[in-house]
C-alpha positions as CSV (number, residue, x, y, z in Angstrom):
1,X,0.0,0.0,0.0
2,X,-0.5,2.5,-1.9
3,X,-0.9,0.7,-5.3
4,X,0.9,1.6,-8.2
5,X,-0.7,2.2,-11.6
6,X,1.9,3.3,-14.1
7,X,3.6,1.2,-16.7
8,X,6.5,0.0,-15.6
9,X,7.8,0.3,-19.2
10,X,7.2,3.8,-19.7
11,X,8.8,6.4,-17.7
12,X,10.2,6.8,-14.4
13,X,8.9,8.4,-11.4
14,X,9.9,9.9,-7.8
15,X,7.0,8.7,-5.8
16,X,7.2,5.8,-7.5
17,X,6.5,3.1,-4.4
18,X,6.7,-0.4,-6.2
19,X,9.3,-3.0,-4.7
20,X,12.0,-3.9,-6.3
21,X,12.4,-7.5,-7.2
22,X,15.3,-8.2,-5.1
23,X,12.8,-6.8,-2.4
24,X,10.0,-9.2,-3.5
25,X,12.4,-11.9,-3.4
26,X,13.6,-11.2,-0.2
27,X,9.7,-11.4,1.4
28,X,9.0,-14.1,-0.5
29,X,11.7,-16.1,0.6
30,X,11.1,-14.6,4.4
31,X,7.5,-15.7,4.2
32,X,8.6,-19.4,2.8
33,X,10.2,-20.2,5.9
34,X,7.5,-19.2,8.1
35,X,8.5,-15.4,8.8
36,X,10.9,-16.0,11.6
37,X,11.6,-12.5,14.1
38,X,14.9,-11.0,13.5
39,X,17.1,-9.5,16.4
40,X,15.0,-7.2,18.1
41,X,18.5,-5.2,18.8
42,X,18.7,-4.6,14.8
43,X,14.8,-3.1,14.4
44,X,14.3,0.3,12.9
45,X,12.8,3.3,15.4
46,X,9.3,2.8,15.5
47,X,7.5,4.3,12.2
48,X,5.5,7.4,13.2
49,X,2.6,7.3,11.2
50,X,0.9,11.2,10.2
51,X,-2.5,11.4,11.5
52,X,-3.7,14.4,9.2
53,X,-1.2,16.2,7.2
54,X,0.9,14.2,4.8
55,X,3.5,17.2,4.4
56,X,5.5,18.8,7.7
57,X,3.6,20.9,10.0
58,X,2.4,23.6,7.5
59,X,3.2,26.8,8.7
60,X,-0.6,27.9,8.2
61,X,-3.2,26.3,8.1
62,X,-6.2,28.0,6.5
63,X,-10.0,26.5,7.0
64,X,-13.6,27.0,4.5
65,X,-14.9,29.6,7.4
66,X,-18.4,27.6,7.2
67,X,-18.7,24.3,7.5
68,X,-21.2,22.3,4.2
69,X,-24.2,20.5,5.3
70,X,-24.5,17.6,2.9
71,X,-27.6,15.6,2.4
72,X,-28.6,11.3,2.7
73,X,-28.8,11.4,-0.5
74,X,-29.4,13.2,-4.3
75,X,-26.8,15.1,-6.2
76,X,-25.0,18.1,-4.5
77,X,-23.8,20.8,-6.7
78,X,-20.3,22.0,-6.8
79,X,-20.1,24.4,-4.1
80,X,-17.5,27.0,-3.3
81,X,-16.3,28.9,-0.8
82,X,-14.2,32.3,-1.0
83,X,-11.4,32.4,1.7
84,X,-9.3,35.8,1.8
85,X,-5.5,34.6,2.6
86,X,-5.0,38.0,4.9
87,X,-1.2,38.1,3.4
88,X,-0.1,41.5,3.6
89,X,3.3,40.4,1.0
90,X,3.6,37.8,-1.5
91,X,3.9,34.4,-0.3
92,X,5.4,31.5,-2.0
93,X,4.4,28.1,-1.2
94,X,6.3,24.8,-1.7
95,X,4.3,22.4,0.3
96,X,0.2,22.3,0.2
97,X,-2.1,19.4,1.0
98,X,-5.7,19.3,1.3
99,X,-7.5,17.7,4.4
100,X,-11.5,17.4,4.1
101,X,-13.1,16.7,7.5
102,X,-15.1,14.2,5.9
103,X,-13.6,12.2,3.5
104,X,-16.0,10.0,2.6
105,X,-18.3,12.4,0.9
106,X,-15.2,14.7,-1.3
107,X,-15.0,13.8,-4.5
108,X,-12.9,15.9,-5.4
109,X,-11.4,19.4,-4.1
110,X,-9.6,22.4,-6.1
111,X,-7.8,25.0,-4.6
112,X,-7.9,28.4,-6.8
113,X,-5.4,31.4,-6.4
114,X,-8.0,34.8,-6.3
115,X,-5.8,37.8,-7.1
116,X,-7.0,41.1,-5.5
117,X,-7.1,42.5,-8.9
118,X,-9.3,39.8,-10.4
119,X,-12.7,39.6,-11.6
120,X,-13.4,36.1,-10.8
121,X,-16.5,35.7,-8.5
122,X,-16.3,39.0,-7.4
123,X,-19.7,39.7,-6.6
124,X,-19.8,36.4,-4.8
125,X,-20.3,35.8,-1.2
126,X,-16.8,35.6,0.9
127,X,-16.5,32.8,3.6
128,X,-20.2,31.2,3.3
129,X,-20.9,28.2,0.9
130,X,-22.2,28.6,-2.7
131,X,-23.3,27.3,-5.9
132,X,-23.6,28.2,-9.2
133,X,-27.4,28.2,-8.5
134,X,-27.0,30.9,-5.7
135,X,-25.6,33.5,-7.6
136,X,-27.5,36.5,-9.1
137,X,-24.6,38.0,-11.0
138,X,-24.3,37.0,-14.6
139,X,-20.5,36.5,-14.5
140,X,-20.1,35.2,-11.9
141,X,-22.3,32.2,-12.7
142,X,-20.5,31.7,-15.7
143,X,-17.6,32.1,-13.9
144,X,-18.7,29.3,-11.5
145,X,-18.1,26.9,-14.5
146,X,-14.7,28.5,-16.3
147,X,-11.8,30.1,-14.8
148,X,-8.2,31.2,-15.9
149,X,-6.9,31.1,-12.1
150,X,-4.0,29.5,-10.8
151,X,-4.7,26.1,-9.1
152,X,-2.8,25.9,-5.8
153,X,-3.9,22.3,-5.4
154,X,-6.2,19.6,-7.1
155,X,-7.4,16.8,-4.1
156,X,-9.0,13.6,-4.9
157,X,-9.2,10.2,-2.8
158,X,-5.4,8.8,-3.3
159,X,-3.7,11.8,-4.6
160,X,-0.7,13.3,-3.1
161,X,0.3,17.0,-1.7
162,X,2.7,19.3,-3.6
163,X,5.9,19.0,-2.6
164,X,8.0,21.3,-5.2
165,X,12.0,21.2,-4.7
166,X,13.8,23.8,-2.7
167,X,14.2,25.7,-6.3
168,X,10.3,25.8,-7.0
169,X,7.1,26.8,-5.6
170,X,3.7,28.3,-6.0
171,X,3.0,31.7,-5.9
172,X,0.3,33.6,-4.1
173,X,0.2,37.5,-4.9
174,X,-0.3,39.5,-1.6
175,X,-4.0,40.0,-1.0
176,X,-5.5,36.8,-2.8
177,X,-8.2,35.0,-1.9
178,X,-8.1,31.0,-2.2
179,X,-11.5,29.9,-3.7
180,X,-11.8,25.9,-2.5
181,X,-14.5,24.7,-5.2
182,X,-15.7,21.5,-3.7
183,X,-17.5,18.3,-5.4
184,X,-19.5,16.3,-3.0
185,X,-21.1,12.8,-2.9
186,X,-23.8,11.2,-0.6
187,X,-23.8,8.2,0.5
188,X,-27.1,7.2,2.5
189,X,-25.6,9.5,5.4
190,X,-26.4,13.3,6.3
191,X,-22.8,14.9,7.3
192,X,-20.9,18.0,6.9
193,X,-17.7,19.4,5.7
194,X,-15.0,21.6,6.5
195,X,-12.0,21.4,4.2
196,X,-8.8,22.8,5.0
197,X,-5.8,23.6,3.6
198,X,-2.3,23.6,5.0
199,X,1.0,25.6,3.1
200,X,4.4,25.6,3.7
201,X,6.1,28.2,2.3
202,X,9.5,28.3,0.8
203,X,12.4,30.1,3.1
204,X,13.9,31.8,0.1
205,X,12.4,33.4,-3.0
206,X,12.6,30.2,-5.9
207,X,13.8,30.6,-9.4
208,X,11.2,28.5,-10.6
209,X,7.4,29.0,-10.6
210,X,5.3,26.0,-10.7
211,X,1.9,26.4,-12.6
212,X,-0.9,23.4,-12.9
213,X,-2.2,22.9,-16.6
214,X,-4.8,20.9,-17.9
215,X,-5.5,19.3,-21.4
216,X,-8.8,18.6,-21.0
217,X,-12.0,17.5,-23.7
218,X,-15.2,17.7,-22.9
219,X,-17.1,17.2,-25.9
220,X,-17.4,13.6,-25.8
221,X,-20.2,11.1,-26.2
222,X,-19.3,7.4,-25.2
223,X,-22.4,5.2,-26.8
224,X,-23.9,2.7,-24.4
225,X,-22.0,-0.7,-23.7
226,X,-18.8,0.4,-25.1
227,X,-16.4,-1.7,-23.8
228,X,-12.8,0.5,-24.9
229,X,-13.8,4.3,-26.2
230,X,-11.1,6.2,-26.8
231,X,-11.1,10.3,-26.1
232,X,-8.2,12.5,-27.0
233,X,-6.8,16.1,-26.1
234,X,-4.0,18.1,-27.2
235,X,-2.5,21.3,-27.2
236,X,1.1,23.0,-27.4
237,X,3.4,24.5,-25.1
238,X,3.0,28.8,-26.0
239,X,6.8,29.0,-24.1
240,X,9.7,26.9,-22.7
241,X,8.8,25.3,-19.6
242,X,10.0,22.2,-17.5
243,X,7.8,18.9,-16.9
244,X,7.5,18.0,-13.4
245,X,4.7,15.5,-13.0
246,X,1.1,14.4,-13.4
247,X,-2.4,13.8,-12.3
248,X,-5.2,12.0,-14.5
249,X,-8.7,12.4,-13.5
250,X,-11.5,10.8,-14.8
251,X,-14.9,8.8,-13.8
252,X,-16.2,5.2,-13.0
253,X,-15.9,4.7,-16.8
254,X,-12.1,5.3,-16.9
255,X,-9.7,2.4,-17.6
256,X,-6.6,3.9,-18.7
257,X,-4.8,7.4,-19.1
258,X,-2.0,8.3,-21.3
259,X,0.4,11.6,-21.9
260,X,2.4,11.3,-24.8
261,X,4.8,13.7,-26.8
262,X,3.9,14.3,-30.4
263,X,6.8,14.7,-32.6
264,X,6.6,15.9,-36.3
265,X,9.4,14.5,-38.5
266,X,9.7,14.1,-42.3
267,X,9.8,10.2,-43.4
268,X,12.7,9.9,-46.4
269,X,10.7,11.3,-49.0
270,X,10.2,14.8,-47.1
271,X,6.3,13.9,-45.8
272,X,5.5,14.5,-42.6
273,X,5.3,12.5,-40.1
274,X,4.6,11.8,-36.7
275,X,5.9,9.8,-34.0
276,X,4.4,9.2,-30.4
277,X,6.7,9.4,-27.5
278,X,5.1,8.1,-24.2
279,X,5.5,10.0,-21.0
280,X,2.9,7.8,-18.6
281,X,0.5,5.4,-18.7
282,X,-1.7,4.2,-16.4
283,X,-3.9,1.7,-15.4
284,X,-6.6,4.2,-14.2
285,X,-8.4,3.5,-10.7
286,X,-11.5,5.7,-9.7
287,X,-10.7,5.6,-5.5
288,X,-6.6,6.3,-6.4
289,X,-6.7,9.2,-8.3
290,X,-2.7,9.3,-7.5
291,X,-0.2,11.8,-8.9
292,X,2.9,11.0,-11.0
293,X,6.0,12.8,-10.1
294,X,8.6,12.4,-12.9
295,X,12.2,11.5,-11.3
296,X,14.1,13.6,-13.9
297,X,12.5,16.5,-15.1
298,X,11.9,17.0,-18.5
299,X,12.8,20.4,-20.4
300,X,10.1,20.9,-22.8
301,X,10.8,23.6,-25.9
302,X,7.8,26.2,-26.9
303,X,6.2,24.4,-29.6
304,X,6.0,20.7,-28.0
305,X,3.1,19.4,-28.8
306,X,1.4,17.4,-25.7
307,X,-1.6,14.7,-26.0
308,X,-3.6,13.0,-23.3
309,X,-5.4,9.7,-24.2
310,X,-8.3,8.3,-21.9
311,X,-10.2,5.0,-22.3
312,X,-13.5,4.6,-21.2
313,X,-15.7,1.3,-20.3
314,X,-19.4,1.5,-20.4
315,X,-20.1,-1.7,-20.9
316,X,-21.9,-4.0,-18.5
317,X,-18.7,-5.8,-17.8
318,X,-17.6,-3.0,-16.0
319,X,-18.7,-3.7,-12.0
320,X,-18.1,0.0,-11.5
321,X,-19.9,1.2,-14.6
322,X,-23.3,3.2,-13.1
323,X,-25.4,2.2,-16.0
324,X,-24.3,0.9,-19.2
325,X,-27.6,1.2,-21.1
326,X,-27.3,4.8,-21.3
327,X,-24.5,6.8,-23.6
328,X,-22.1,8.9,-21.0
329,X,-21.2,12.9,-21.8
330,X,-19.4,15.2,-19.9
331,X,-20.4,16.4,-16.4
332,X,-19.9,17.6,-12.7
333,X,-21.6,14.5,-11.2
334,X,-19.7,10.9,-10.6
335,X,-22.3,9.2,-12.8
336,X,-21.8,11.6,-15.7
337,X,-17.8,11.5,-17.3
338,X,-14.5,13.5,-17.2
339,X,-11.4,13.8,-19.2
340,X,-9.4,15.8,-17.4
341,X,-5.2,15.4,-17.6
342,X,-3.5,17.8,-14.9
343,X,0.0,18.5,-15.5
344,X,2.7,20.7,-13.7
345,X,5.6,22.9,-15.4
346,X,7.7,24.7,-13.6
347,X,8.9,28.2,-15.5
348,X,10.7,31.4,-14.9
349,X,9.4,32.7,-11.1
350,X,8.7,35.9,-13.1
351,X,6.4,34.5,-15.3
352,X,3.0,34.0,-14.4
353,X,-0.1,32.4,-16.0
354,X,-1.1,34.9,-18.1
355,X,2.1,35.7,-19.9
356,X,2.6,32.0,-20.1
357,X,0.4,31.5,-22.6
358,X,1.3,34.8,-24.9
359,X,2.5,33.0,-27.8
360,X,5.8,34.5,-28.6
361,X,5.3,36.4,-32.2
362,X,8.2,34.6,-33.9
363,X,6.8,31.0,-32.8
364,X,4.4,30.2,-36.2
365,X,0.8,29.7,-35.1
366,X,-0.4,26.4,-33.7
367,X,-2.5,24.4,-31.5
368,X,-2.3,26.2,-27.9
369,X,-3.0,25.0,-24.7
370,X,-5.9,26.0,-22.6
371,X,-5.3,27.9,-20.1
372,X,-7.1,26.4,-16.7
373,X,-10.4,24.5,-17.2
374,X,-12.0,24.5,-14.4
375,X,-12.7,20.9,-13.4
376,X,-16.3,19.7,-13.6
377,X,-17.6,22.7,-16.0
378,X,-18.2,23.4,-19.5
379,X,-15.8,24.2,-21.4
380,X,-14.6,25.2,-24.8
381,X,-13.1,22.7,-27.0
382,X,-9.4,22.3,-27.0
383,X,-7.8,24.4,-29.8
């Protein structure tokens, strides 16, 4: 424990917990011979197991000011909550993790950056729960379902905390707001929620900014009983940036996830070609939505093309599948679908978001990537 979805094939990765096989020799042979105690004067200190955060004490801690009442049963829209930072200075964080109160219901939890100079949600309520539904302001009801934002962290069951190296971190202008956009789930039970969030921040400023990107498609129709259907995204890099890891996320449908490298070449006649280089794959499991953090970061040129690959299972074969009779779209709830492939880059700490994706003019147009799709909304197609 934890499992371990990737290819062994493809790629290596940091977090990567798999046993070796001299290690799986070693127990096997150890368990053969009936697991006989070693020398109690050669055991390791007693392992002192984290009881909430999975990062070191966070230097602050910040809380949704109002805890969510959550139903039996029924669908719960997504519901936000607006959380002003108080930092009087800029703050850079290199350690975050997420910590509902009641697990059991989060589906999934994103952590948004709010500028002081931004528009997002700005005529939206401040440290009471929302929806979508609530709000009586145009924009900010469409801005409930898109967002270019930073994300400061994306939680779902089996996914790991940012930890960024001493280099790289997040940054949060002074003055923000964090918006924590919440999916819940019932499950027979009335509860309530009260996410938190806890950051360390970095002791020096980094050299590296670390921004969250998605390639995401969410105009998709998977017809009823398909056993292996096949959705694809892509998008280029506007400007040099370094590959640090990622995070698939998808529904009960999902079977596998892929992030591959599309190269353009010319074949020996001068016609173009293209060659797929693989990055990840995985063997995609709804209740470990886990993070992949590449052991040697890859520098990735402004131009490289990106694609993410999902396969879906709506077939009756599927023991997860909620109902295989009926064709599966895109959508916020866990019976509806997602194709959602998280990645993080690390570039210049100057650089933020924004002037990430100005295409510089002497690059020749191409296929760019969107900016932040906000998870569970909808969503232009990817350009």
């Amino acid at each position: 424990m934890p499992p371990w979805f990737a290819d062994p094939r493809i790629g290596q990765f940091a977090n990567d917990p798999s046993l070796s096989a001299a290690e799986i020799s070693t127990l096997a042979a150890w368990s053969e011979a009936n697991a006989p105690a070693g020398d109690k004067k050669d055991a390791a200190p007693a392992r002192h197991w984290v009881e909430s955060w999975s990062i070191p004490e966070p230097d602050l801690v910040l809380s949704m000011p109002q805890a969510v009442s959550l139903p039996a049963n029924g669908d719960v829209p997504y519901t936000y909550e607006v959380v002003p930072t108080g930092f009087a200075e800029d703050r850079w964080v290199q350690m975050s993790d997420v910590l509902p109160s009641l697990r059991s219901n989060v589906h999934h939890a994103v952590v948004y950056i709010r500028p002081p100079d931004s528009a997002w949600l700005r005529h939206a309520p401040v440290g009471v729960p929302f929806s979508a539904s609530t709000l009586r302001d145009p924009d900010d009801r469409r801005g409930a379902h898109w967002t270019d934002s930073d994300i400061l962290l994306v939680y779902a069951p089996g996914s790991s905390p940012d930890a960024w190296p001493e280099d790289m971190a997040k940054f949060i202008p002074a003055g923000s707001d964090l918006v924590f956009q919440m999916h819940y789930t019932t499950n027979g039970h009335p509860g309530s929620d009260r996410t938190r969030i806890g950051l360390v921040f970095s002791r020096h400023p980094p050299s590296r900014r670390v921004l969250t990107l998605q390639l995401t498609n969410d105009h998709f129709l998977i017809p009823p009983g398909a056993p292996d259907f096949r959705v694809e995204a892509r998008g280029t890099l506007p400007n040099d940036a370094t590959l640090l890891g990622f995070m698939p996320h998808m529904h009960l449908r999902g079977t596998r996830f892929e992030y591959n490298i599309i190269h353009g070449i010319k074949d020996s006649s001068g016609k173009p070609i293209y060659e797929i280089e693989p990055l990840l794959r995985v063997n995609y499991h709804f209740h470990w939505q886990m993070s992949y953090r590449l052991a040697h970061l890859r520098f990735l040129k402004a131009g490289t093309e990106l694609q993410a690959v999902a396969w879906y299972d709506n077939s009756p074969s599927n023991p997860h599948n909620p109902d295989p009779g009926q064709a599966a779209r895109w959508g916020e709830q866990t019976y509806d679908e997602m194709m959602v492939g998280f990645f993080d880059v690390a570039v210049p700490a100057a650089m933020d978001k924004q002037r990430f994706f100005i295409r510089p003019k002497s690059s020749r147009p191409t296929r760019n990537l969107p900016p932040a799709r906000l998870c569970g909304s909808a969503t232009p197609k990817v350009q």
